[in-house]
C-alpha positions in Angstrom: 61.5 29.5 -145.8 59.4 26.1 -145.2 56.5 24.9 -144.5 55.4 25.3 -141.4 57.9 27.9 -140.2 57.5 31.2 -138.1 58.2 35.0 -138.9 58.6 36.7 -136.2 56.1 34.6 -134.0 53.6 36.3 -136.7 53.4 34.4 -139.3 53.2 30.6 -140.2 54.0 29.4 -143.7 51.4 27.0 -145.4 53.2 26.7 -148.7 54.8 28.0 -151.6 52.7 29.9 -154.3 55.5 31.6 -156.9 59.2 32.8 -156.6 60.2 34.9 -158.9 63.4 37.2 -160.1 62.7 39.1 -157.1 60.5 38.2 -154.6 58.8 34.9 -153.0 55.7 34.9 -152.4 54.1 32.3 -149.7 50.5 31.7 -148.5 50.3 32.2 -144.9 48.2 32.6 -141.5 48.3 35.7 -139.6 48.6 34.1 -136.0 48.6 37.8 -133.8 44.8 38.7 -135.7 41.4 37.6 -134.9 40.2 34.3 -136.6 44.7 34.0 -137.5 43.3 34.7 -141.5 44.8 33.2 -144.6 47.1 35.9 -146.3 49.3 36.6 -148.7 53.2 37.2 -147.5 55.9 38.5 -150.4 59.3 38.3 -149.3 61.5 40.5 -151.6 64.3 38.3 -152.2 66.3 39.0 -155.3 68.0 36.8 -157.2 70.5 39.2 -159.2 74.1 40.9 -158.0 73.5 43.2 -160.2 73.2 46.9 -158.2 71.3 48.9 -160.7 68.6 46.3 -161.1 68.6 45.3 -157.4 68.0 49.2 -156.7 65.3 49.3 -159.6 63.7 46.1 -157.6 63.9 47.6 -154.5 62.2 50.7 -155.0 59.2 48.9 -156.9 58.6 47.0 -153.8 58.5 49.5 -151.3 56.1 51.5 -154.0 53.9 48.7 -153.5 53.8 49.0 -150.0 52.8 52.7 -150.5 50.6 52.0 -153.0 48.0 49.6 -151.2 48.5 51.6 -147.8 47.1 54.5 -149.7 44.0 52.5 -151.8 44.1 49.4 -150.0 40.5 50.5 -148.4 38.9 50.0 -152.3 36.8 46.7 -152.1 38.3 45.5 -155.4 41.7 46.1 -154.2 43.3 43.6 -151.3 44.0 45.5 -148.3 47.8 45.8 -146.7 48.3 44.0 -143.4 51.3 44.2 -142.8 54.8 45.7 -144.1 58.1 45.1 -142.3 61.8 44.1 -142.4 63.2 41.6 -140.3 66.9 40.2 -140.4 67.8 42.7 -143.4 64.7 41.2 -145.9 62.0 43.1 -146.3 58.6 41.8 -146.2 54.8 42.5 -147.2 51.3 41.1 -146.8 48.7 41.2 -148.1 44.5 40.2 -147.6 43.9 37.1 -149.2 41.4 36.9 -151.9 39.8 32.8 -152.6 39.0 32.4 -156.3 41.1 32.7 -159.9 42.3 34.6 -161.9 40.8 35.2 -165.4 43.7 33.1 -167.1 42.7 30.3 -164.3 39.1 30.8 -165.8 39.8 31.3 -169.7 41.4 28.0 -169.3 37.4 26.4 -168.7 35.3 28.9 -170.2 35.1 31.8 -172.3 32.9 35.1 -172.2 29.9 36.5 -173.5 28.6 40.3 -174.5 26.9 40.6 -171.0 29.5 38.8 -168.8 32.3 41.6 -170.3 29.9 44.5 -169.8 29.6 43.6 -166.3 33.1 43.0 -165.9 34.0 46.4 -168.0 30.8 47.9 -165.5 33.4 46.9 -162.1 36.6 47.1 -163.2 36.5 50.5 -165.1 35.4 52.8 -161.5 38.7 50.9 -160.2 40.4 52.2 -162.8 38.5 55.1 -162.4 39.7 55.2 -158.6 43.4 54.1 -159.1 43.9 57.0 -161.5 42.4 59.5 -159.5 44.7 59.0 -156.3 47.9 59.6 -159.3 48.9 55.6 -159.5 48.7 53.9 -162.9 48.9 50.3 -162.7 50.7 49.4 -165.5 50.4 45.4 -165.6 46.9 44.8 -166.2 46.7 41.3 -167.7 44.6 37.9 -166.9 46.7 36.8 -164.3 46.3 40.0 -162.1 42.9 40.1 -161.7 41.2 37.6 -159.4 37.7 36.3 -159.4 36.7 36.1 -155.8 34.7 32.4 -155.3 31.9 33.9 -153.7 30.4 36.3 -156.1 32.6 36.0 -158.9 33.6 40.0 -158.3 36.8 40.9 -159.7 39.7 42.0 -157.4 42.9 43.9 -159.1 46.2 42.4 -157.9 50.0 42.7 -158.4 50.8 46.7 -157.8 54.4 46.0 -157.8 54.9 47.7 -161.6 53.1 50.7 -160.1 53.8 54.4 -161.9 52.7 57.2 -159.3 52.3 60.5 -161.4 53.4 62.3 -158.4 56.9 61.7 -159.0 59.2 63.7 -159.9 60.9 62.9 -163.1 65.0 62.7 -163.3 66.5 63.9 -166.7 69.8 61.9 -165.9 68.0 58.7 -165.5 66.2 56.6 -167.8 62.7 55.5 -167.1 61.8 52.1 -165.4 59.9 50.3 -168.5 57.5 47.5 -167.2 55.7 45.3 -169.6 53.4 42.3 -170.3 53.9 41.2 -174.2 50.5 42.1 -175.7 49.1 44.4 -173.1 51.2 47.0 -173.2 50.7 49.7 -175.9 53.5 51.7 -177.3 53.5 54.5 -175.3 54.6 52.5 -171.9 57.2 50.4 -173.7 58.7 53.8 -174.5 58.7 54.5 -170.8 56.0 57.1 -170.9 52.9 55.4 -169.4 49.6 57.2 -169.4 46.3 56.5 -167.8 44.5 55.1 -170.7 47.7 52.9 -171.1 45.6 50.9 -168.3 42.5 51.4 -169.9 44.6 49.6 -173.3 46.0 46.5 -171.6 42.4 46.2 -169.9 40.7 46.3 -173.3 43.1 43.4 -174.7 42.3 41.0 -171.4 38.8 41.8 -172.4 39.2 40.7 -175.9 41.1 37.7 -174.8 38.4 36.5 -172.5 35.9 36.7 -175.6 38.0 35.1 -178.0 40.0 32.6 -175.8 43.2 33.9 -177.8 46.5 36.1 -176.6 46.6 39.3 -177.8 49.7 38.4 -180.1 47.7 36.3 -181.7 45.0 39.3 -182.8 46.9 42.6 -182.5 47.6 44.6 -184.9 48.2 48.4 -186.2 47.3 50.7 -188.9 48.4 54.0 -190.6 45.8 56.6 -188.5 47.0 55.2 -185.3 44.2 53.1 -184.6 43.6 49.5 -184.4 40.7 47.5 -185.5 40.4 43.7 -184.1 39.2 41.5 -187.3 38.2 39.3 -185.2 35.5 40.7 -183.0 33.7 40.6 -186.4 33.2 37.4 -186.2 31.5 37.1 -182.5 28.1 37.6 -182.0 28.4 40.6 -179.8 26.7 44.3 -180.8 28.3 46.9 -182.8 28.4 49.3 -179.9 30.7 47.0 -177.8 32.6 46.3 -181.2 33.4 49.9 -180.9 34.1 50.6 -177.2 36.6 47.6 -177.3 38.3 48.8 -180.3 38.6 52.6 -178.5 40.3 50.9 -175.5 43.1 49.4 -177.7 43.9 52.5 -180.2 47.6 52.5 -180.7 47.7 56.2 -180.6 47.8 57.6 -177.1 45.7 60.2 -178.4 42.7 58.7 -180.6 42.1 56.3 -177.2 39.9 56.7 -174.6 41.5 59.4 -172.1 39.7 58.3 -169.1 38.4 55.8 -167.4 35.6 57.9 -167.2 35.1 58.6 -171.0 35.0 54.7 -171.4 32.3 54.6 -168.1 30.0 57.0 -170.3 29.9 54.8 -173.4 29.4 52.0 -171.7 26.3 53.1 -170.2 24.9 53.7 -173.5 25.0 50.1 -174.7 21.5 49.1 -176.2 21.9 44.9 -174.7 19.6 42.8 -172.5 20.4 44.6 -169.1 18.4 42.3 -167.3 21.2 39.8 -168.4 23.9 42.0 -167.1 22.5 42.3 -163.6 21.8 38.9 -163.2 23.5 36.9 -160.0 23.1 40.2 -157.8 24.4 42.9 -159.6 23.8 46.2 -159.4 25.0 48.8 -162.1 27.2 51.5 -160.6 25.5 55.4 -161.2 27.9 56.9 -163.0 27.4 61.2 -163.5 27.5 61.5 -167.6 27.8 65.2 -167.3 31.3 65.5 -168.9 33.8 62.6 -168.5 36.6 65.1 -167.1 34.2 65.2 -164.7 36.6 63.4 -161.8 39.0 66.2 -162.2 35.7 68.5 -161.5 36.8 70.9 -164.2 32.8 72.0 -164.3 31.2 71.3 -160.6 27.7 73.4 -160.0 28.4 76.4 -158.8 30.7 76.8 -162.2 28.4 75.6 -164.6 27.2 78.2 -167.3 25.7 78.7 -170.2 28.7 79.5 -172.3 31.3 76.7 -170.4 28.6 74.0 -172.1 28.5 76.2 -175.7 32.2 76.2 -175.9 32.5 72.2 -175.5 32.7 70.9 -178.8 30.0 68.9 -180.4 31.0 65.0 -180.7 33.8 65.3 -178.2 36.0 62.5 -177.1 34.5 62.1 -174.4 31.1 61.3 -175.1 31.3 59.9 -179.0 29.5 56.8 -178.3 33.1 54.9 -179.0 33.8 56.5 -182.3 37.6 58.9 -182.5 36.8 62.7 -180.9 39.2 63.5 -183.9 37.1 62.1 -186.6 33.9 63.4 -184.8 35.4 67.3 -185.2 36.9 66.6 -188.7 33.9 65.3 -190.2 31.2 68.1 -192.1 27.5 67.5 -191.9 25.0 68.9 -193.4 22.5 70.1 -191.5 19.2 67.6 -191.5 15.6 67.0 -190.2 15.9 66.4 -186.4 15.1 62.7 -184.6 14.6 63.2 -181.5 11.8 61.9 -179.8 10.5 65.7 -177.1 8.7 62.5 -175.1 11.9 61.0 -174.5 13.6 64.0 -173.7 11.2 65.9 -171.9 10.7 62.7 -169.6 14.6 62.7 -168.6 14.6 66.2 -168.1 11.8 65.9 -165.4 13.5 63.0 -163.9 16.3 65.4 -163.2 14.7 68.1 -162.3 12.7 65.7 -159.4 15.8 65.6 -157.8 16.2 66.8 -154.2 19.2 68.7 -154.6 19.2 71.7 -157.0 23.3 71.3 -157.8 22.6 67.8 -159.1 19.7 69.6 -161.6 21.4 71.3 -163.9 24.3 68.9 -163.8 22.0 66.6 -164.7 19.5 68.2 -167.1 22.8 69.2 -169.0 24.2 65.8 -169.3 20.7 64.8 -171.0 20.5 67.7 -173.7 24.0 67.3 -174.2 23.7 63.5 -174.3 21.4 63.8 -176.7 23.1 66.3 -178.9 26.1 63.4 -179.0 22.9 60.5 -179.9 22.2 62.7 -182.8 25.4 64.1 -183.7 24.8 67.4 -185.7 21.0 67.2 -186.5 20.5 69.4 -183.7 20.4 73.1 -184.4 22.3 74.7 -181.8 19.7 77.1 -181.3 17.2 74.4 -179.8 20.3 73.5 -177.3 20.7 77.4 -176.5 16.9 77.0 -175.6 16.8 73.7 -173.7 19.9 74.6 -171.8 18.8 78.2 -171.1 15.3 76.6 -169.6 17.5 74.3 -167.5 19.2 77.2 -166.4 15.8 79.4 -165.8 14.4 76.7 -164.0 17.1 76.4 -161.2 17.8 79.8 -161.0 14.1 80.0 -159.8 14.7 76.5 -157.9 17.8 77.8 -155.8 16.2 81.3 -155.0 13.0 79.5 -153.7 15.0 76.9 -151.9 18.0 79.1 -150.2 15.0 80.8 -148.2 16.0 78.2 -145.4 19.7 78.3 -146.0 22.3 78.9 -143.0 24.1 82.2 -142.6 27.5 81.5 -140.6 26.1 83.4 -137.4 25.8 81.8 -133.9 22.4 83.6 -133.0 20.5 82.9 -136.3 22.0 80.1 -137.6 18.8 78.4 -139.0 17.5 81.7 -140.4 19.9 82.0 -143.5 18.6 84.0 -146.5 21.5 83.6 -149.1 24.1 80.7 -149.3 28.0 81.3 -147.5 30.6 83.2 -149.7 34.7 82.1 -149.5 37.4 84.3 -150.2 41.2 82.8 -150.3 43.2 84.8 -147.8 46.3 82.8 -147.4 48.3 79.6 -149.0 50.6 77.2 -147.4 52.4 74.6 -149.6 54.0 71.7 -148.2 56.0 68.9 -150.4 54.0 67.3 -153.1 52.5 64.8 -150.9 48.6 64.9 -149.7 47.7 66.9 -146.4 46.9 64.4 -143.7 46.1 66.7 -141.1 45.1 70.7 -140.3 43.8 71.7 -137.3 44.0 75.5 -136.1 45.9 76.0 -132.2 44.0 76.9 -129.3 44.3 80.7 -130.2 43.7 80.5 -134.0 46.6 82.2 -134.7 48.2 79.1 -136.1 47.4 76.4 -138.4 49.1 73.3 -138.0 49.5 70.8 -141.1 50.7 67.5 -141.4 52.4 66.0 -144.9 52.1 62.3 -145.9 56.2 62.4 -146.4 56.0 63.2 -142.9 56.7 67.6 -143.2 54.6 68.8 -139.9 54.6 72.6 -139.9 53.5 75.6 -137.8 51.8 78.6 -140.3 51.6 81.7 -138.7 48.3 83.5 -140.1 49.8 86.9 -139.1 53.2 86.6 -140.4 51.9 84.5 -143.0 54.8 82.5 -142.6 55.7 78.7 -142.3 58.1 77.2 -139.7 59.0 73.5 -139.7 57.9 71.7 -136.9 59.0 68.0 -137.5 60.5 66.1 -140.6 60.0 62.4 -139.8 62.0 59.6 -141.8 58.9 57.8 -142.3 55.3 58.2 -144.0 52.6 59.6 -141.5 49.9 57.3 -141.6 47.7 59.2 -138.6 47.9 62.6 -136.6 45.9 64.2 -133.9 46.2 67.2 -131.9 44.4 68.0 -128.9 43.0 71.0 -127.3 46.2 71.0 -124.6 48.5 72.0 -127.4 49.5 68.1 -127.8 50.6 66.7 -131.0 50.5 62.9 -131.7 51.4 61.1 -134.9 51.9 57.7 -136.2 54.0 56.6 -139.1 54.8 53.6 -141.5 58.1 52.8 -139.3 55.7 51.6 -136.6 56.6 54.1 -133.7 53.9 57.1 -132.3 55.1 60.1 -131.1 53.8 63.2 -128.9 55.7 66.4 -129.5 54.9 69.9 -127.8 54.6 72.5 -130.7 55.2 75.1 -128.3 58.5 74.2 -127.6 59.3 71.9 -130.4 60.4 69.1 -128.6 59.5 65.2 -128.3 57.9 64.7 -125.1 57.5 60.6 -125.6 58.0 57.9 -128.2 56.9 54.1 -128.6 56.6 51.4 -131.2 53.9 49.4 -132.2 53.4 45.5 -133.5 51.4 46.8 -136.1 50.5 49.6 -138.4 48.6 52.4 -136.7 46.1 53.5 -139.3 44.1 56.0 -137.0 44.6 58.2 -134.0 42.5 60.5 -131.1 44.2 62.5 -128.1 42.1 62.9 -124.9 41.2 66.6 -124.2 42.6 66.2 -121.0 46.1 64.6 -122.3 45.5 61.4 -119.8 44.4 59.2 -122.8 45.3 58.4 -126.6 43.4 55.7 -128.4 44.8 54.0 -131.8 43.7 52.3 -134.7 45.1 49.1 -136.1 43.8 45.8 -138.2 39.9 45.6 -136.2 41.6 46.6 -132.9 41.4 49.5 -131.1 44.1 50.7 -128.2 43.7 53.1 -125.2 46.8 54.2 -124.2 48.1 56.1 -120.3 49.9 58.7 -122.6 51.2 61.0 -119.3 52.5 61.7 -117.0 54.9 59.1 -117.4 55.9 57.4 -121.2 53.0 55.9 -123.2 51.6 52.7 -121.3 49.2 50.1 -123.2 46.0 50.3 -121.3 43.4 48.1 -123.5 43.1 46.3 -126.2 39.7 45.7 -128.5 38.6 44.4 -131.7 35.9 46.7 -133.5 34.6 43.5 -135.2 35.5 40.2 -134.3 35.2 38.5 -137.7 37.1 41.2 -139.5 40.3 42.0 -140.2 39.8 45.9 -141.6 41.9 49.0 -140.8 40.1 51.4 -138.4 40.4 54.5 -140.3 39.0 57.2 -138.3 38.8 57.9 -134.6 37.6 60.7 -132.7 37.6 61.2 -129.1 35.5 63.1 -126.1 37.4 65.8 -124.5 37.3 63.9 -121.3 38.2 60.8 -122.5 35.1 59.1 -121.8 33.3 58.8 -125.6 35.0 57.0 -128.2 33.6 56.6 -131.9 35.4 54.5 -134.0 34.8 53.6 -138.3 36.4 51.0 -139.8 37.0 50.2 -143.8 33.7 48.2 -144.5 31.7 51.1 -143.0 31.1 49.6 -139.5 30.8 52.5 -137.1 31.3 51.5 -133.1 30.6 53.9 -130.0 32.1 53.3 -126.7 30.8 55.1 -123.4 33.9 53.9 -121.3 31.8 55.6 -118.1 29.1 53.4 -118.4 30.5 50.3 -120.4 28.4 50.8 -122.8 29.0 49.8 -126.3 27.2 49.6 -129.4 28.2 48.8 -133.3 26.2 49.9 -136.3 26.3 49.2 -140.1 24.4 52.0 -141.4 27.4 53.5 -144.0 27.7 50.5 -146.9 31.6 51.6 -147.3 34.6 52.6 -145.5 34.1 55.3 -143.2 37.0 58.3 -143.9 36.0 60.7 -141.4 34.4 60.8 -137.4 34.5 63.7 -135.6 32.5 65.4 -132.7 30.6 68.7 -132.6 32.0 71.5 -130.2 29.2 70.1 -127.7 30.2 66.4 -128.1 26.4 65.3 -127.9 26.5 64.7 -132.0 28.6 62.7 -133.9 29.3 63.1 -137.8 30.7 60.2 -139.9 32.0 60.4 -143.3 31.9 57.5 -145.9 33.0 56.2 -149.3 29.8 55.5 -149.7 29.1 59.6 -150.1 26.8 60.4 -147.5 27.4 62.0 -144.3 25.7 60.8 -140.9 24.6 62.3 -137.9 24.5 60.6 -134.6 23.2 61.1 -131.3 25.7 60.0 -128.6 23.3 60.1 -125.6 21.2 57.8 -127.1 24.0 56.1 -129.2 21.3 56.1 -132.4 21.5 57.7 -136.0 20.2 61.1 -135.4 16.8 61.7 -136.5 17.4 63.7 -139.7 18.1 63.2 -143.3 21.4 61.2 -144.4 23.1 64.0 -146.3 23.6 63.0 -149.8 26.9 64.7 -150.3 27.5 63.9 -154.1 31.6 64.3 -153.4 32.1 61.4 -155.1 33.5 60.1 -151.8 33.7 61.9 -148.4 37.5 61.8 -147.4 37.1 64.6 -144.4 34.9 66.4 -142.7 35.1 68.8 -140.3 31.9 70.7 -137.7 31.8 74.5 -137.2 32.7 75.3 -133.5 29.8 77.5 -132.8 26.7 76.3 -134.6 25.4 73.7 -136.4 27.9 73.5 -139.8 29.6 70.9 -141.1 31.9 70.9 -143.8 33.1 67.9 -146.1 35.2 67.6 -148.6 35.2 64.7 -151.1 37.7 63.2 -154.4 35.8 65.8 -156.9 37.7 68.8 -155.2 34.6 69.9 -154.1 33.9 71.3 -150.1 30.8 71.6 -149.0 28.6 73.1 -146.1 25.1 71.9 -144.6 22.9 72.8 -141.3 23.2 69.0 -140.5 20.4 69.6 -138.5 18.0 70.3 -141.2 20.2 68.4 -144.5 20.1 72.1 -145.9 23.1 72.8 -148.8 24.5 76.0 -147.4 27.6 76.9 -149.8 29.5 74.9 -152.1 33.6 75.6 -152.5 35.1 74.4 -155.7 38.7 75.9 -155.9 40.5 72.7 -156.4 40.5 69.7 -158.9 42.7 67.9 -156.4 41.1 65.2 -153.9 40.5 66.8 -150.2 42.0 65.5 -148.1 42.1 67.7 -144.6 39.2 70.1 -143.3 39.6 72.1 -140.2 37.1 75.5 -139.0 39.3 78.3 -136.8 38.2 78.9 -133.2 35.8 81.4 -133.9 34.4 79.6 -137.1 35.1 82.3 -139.8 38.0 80.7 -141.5 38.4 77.1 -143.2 41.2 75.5 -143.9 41.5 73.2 -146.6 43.6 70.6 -147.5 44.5 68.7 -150.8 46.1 66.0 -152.2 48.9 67.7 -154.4 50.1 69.2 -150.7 48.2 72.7 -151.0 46.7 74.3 -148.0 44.3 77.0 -148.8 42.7 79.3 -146.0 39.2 81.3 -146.1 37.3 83.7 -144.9 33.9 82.9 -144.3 31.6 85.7 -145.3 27.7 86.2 -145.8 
């Protein structure tokens, strides 16, 4: 292509930015969005006859495309736009971000000990993010990670060498080895990348932007697997960064930091000028130090005991202040006078127990006593931690009897008169294929609970029979579904097309394509209306009697160019409520023209729904808080935010008879609350996979829930 010319009427080329083995890649203007943006358009266009590779190629760039569809929302990861094929090449594109990459800055100036702290401080909870939704990056290296001009935040780039742990491995094949010469630790050119394989290569730009050298130029091994940079030595930077630095680039797989969470937890423990480090706006990221497995939720509140904390080892890996958990365990010390300041402690063990929310207590309270037993490695008599922990314990034992007095019983007529938090029992388990749940929703009757795959596997579960029946396969992701009260099922998918199907019968009852992806969905109540979600623009479509009509078009924000990610729509029609990826939140009356925009959530908002009544609206954000909003008087709700500590809230769903609500969040974690009153009425921690899909029966005593590894789980609901 040249300067100057169209794709598709869609997109104009400006100019030429690389072409490599495989793809092009061009700077462009989107012409069909609002304010026609600057973007970034990759053409795969291989250079190779050779099959094999041009297979291998192929698959890495449609993983990309899969890849930023499913954590494009991150704000340190550029967002999709666009992803199509057009005269046999296909074609991606991609948000623009203005600034450099570090190799761009190394090339005027070099780092300090605060500058990488902060850095480490934003680019380790992306890591942290990445590897929770299964996707390793496996190129991390100067030249992928932007600094955007206007804050100097870093943005991770370049998916295309992607590894998605969900896939299933082939014995007959060999694995696809990608590489950057000095960030890539053994393990991956062996074909076996890990997580902490990113935290490695991350560890190495780090030391490169310190030392203004390539990490051929300072690597090097040793006989116990681990790998000590000489030349760190000679920087002025403080022993504990030494350290973390040198755990990020162990050559042993094992001796390394395991998460990106273990790594998060030493860094908070550096002793430097943070005053430094949050200089130019910055704001340190709260971090829970409980237990750095802690994003798998192996230990959430409700699990927590006295003997789960005993049984941890003292000095484990994952809170060793950046020395080897191996070394830690080996080592034999005597047993000494204690250090430890009871001020100091006793003063962070109020400050947790001050919290509002008894979970977060003892969460908390533990992470300090055991925090400290890690500061002073084996000087502590175990019996001292038996006696701080059991105190913890004590205290919200007496904290959560006193509070629960106000909890909310699942009961129509007293439902703000609860003495003792909600119970769950698993009655029944539907698994799909290995991709997340998109959708449940329960029919009409509650007999049936319909769930909708990713890959696209829409089935029809029988709660009787306990059995599943196929409904539709489609050849493309699902990106959206929504099913309304008339038995009408609507879904969008990556092949730009929507499509209605009757799950009575089983049939298609209409079909349509789309210019662009549709991200989000709602179906009228009254099966006149369907309203989708695209780039900032909303669509109302005439979905019957006839085939699907384009009624309206809207833009949520006019100087954005976001994904709407959630809809939800009035039974009627009338009410729409609409969130978008920067946490913008607009509310439609289409009776009275009346519209109105708010910016109360700070992040992407996952989750909108209605209660049974439709006078309350409930958003659900990345920014882990829940909203309630009145829609009569189109204004937050006067109540509380719910601080639902989920890490994020991906879906939500509102009991259909009182004043419940249920979220579910990346921790694994569901959780209830009167959202009337902000009261924590039961916690449901079955899972270490994400939630992804929430849905109460008809009567309100069963919950479905949905998960990212493609697990459906049903309860009962009892007192």
């Amino acid at each position: 292509m040249m300067m100057n010319d169209l794709l598709l009427d869609r997109y104009k080329i400006n100019s030429l930015l690389n072409a490599g083995s495989f793809s092009t890649i061009y700077l462009a203007q989107a012409l069909t969005l609002a304010e026609k943006p600057t973007c970034i358009l990759k053409q795969f266009k291989p250079q190779s006859d050779d099959l094999t590779l041009l297979k291998v190629a192929k698959e890495l760039f449609e993983r990309e495309a899969k890849v930023l569809r499913q954590i494009g929302h991150h704000p340190q990861i550029p967002q999709i736009l666009d992803y199509f094929e057009a005269d046999g090449v296909l074609y991606l594109v991609q948000e623009y971000i203005e600034g450099e990459t570090l190799r761009e800055f190394q090339h005027h100036s070099l780092w300090n000990e605060q500058q990488i702290v902060k850095f480490l401080r934003l680019m380790l909870p992306v890591l942290a993010f990445i590897h929770q939704q299964g996707i390793i990056h496996r190129d991390i290296k100067p030249e992928n990670v932007i600094l955007r001009s206007t804050d100097q935040k870093p943005f991770l780039i370049d998916f295309g060498a992607v590894k998605l742990r969900s896939q299933p491995t082939q014995t007959h094949t060999s694995p696809t080895i990608i590489h950057s010469y000095g960030y890539t630790p053994p393990e991956q050119l062996a074909g076996h990348a890990e997580e902490n394989s990113d935290l490695y290569a991350l560890g190495m730009t780090c030391i490169e932007m310190l030392l203004g050298e390539k990490p051929v130029s300072f690597a090097q091994g040793s006989e116990d697997g681990k790998r000590a940079i000489q030349k760190l030595e000679e920087l002025a930077i403080s022993d504990e960064l030494r350290s973390l630095l040198n755990q990020l680039v162990y050559v042993d797989v094992r001796q390394r930091y395991q998460s990106a969470n273990a790594a998060i937890a030493d860094l908070n423990q550096l002793k430097i000028n943070h005053e430094s480090v949050r200089s130019n706006g910055y704001t340190p990221t709260l971090i829970s130090c409980f237990d750095a497995d802690s994003a798998n939720l192996k230990y959430t509140p409700t699990q927590l005991s006295l003997d789960s904390v005993l049984k941890q080892p003292i000095g484990d890996k994952t809170q060793n202040l950046g020395r080897s958990a191996a070394n830690s365990r080996r080592q034999s010390v005597q047993p000494q006078l204690l250090q430890i300041d009871p001020k100091e402690l006793g003063r962070e063990l109020t400050q947790c127990l001050n919290h509002k929310n008894p979970e977060s207590q003892i969460r908390d309270a533990a992470a300090v006593v055991k925090a400290t037993l890690v500061k002073y490695s084996a000087a502590l008599l175990l019996s001292t931690f038996c006696v701080a922990i059991g105190s913890v314990s004590l205290y919200f034992f007496y904290f959560k009897a006193s509070s629960t007095q106000s909890a909310t019983p699942l009961s129509t007529a007293s439902i703000q008169e609860a003495q003792t938090l909600l119970k769950f029992q698993a009655v029944a388990q539907l698994q799909s294929d290995t991709s997340l749940i998109q959708f449940l929703k329960f029919t009409a009757q509650g007999q049936s609970l319909i769930s909708a795959s990713e890959l696209g596997l829409i089935q029809l579960y029988d709660l009787q029979t306990q059995t599943a029946q196929q409904l539709v396969k489609t050849s493309s992701e699902v990106l959206a579904v929504a099913h309304s009260q008339q038995e009408i099922l609507a879904f969008a998918t990556a092949d730009r097309s929507i499509e209605i199907w009757n799950p009575k019968t089983k049939q298609r009852v209409q079909r349509t394509t789309t210019e662009q992806l549709v991200w989000s969905l709602a179906v009228g109540g009254d099966r006149s209306s369907l309203v989708t979600g695209g780039l900032n623009t909303l669509q109302r479509w005439n979905a019957f009697p006839t085939e699907l009509k384009l009624a309206e078009t809207f833009e949520l924000a006019p100087e954005k160019t976001e994904p709407v990610r959630s809809i939800t729509l009035s039974t009627d029609g009338s009410i729409l409520a609409a969130g978008n990826a920067t946490g913008e939140l607009k509310v439609v009356h289409f009776e009275f023209d009346r519209t109105q925009l708010f910016h109360a959530h700070t992040k992407a908002i996952n989750a909108a729904v209605m209660n049974a009544s439709e006078t309350i609206l409930l958003t659900g954000s990345d920014d882990d808080t829940i909203r309630v909003w009145n829609l009569h008087t189109l204004q937050e709700y006067e109540r509380p935010v719910i601080q639902a500590e989920l890490g994020r809230v991906t879906a939500i769903a509102p009991h259909p008879n009182s004043n419940i609500v249920a979220a579910g969040g990346i921790y694994g974690a569901v959780k209830l609350w009167n959202w009337q009153t902000g009261q924590l009425i039961g916690v449901l921690s079955n899972s270490t996979a994400e939630i992804t899909a929430l849905a109460f029966s008809p009567d309100g005593n069963r919950l479905a829930v949905g998960t990212r590894d493609g697990k459906t789980t049903i309860f009962s609901i009892i007192k």
